[in-house]
C-alpha positions as CSV (number, residue, x, y, z in Angstrom):
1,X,67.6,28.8,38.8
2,X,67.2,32.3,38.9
3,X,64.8,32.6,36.3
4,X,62.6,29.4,37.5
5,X,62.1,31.3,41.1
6,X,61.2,34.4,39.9
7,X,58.7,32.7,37.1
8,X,57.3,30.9,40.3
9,X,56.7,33.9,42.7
10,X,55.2,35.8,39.7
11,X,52.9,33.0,38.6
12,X,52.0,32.6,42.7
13,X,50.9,37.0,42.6
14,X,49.0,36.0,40.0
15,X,46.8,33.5,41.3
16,X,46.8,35.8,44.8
17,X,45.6,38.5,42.4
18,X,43.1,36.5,40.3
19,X,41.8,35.1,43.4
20,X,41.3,37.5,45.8
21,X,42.8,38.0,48.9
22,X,40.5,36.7,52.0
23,X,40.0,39.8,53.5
24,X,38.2,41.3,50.1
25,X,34.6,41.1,51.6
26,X,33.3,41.4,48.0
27,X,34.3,37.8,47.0
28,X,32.0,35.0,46.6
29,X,31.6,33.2,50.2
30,X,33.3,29.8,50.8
31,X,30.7,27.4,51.0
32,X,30.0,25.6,54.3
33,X,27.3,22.7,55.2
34,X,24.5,25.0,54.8
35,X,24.7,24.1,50.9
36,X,26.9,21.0,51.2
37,X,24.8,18.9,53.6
38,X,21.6,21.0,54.2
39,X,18.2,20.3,52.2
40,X,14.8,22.1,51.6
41,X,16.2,26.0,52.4
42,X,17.8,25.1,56.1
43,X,20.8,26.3,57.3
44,X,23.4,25.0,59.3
45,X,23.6,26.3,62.7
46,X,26.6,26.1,64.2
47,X,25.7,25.9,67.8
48,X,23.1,22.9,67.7
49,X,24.9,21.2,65.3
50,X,22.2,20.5,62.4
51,X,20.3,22.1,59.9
52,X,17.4,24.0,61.0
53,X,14.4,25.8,59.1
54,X,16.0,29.8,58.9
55,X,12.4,31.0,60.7
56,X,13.6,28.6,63.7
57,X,17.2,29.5,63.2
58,X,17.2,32.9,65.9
59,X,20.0,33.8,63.8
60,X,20.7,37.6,63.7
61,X,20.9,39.8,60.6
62,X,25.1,39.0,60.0
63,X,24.4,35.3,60.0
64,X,21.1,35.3,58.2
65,X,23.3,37.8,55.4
66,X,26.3,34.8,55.5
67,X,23.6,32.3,54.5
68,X,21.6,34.0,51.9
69,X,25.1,35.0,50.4
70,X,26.1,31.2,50.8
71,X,22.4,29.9,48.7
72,X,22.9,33.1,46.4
73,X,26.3,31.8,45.0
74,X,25.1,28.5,45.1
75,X,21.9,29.4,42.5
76,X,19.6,28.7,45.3
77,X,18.0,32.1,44.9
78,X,14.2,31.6,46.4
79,X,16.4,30.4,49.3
80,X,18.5,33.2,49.4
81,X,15.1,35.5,49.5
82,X,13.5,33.8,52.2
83,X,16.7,34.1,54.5
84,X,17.1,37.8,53.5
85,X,13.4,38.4,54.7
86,X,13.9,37.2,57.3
87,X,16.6,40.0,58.2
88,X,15.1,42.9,61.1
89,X,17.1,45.8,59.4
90,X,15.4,45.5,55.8
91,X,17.4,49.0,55.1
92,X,21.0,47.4,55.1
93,X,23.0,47.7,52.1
94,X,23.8,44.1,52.3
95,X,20.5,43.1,52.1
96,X,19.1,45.0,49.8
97,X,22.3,44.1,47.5
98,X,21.5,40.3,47.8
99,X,18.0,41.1,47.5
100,X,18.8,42.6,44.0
101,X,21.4,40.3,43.2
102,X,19.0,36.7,44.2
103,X,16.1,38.7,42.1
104,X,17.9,39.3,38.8
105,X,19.4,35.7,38.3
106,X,15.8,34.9,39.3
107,X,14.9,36.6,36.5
108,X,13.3,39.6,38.1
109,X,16.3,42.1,36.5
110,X,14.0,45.3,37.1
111,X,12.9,44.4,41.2
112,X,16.7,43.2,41.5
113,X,17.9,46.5,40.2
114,X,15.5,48.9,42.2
115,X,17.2,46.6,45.2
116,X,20.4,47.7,43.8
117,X,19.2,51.5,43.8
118,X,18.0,51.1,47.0
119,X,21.3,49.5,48.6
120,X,22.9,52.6,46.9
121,X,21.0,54.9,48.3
122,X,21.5,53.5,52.3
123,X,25.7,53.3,51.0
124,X,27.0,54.9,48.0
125,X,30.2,53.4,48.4
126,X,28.8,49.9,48.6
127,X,31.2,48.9,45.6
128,X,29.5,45.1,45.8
129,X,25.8,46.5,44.7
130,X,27.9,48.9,42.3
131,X,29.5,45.3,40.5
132,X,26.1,43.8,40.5
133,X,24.3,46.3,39.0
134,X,27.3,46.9,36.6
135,X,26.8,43.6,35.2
136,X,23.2,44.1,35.7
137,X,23.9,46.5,33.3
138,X,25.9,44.6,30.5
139,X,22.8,41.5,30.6
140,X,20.6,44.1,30.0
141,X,22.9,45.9,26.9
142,X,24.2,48.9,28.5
143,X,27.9,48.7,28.2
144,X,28.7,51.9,28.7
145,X,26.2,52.4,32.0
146,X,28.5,49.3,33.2
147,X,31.9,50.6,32.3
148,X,30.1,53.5,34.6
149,X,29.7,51.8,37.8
150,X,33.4,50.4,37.0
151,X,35.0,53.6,37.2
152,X,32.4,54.4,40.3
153,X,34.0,51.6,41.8
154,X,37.7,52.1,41.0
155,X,37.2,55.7,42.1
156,X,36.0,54.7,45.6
157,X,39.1,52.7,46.0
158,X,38.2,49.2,45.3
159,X,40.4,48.7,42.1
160,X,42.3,45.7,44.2
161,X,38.6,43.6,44.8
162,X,36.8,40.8,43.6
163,X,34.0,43.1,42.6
164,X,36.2,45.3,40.4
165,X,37.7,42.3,38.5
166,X,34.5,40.6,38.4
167,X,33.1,43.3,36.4
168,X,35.9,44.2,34.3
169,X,36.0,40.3,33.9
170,X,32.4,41.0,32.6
171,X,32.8,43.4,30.2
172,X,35.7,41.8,28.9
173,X,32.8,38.9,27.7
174,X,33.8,36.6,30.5
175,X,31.5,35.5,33.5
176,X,28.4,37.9,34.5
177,X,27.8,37.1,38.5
């Protein structure tokens, strides 16, 4: 009985771990009906209750950020541009990360890294752009420049986030972000 309860609340840390916990900022957003219901690049707004063109949206930058994030990790990258455009402070590391990250699985991998460079430079401790560029890194052949920004990362003290594990993930040959 023991041995069954212990298995159980080991196996449980482990998908905690694996997962993430949900105040790890770095994680991949949930998605919400700004992917799941709206079409042609509109977001949901909340307050009116429908999707609405992101020009038209009034949003400010954190909620503009939330959706470009949401159409990043959804592989609706020209979408995830447009909204980040739209952003007033152009010099935030959040940005700028997305910016990089929505250009390189565009297939830009050189503008999405000098976003990367740039998010750096605003935040040097902006582990996120750190894990993106790490993996940037491994599509482009540099394993060791990688395994760099993974010690960069672990060393700033996020060893227990998503964007740690997602890059040691990647250089273990699993999933590239």
């Amino acid at each position: 009985m023991m041995t069954v309860a212990v298995g159980f609340l080991l196996a449980t840390s482990l998908q905690v771990l694996a997962a993430g916990s949900e105040s790890d900022e770095t994680a991949p957003p949930p998605k919400s009906k700004t992917t799941t219901e709206c079409t042609g690049g509109k977001v949901w707004d909340k307050d009116k209750k429908e999707c609405v063109k992101p020009n038209e949206s009034g949003f400010n930058d954190d909620q503009l950020f939330q959706a470009a994030r949401e159409f990043a990790y959804a592989g609706q990258y020209e979408n995830a541009i447009t909204v980040l455009k739209l952003a007033r402070d152009q010099n935030d590391p959040r940005i700028l990360n997305y910016l990089g990250y929505s250009n390189r699985k565009a297939g830009r991998m050189e503008l999405g890294m000098s976003y990367y460079r740039k998010a750096l430079q605003h935040d040097e401790n902006y582990i996120l752009a750190r894990s993106y560029m790490g993996q940037a890194l491994l599509e482009q052949g540099d394993v060791q420049g990688a395994r760099v920004q993974l010690v960069e990362i672990r060393d700033r003290g996020g060893e227990n986030t998503w964007a740690y594990r997602s890059l040691l993930q990647s250089l273990k040959g699993h999933v590239v972000y």
